[in-house]
C-alpha positions in Angstrom: -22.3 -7.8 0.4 -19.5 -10.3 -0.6 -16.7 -10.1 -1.0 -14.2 -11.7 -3.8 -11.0 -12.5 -4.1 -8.9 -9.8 -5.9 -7.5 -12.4 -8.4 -11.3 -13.7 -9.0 -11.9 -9.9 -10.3 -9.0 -9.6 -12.5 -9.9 -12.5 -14.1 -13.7 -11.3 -14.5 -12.1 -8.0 -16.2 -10.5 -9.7 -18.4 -13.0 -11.7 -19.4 -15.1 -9.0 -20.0 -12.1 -6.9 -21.8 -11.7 -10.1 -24.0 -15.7 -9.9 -24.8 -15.5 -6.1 -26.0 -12.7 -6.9 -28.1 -14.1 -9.4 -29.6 -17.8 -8.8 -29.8 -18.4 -7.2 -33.3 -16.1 -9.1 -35.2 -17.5 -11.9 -37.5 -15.8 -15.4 -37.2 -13.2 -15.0 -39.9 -12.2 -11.4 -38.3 -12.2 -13.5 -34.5 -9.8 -16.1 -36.2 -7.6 -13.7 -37.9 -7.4 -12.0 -34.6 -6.5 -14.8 -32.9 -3.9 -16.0 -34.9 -2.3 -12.2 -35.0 -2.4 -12.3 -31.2 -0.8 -16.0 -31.2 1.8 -14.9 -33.5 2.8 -11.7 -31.8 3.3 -13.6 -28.1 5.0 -16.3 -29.5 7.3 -14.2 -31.9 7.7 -11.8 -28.4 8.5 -14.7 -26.1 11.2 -15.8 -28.6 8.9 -19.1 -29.8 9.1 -21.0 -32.7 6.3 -24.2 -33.0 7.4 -26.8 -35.8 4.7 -28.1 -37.9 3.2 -31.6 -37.4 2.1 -33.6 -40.0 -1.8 -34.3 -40.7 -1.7 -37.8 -41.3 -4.7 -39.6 -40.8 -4.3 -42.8 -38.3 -2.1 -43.1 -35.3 1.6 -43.1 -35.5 4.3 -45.4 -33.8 6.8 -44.1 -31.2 10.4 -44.9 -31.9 
């Protein structure tokens, strides 16, 4: 039998905990999900993201 590294099986758990969260939700209940979580651990960890801009093309440096 092998034998696995303790931090390789956290890591498959939550993988697999992250799958039976997520399984049964359809792909606009996974994205508002996702953004929920997002918001939560940023607004927890004392985050704030400013916006960017969606301009098309590449922008100069000052």
């Amino acid at each position: 039998m092998r034998r696995y590294d303790k931090s390789l099986i956290e890591v498959w758990e939550w993988k697999e905990n992250v799958y039976n969260d997520t399984k049964d939700l359809t792909p606009e209940q996974y994205i508002n999900k996702i953004k929920e979580d997002s918001d939560r651990i940023l607004s927890d960890a004392l985050i704030e993201l400013s916006p960017v801009s969606k301009k098309k093309g590449h922008q100069k440096a000052a």
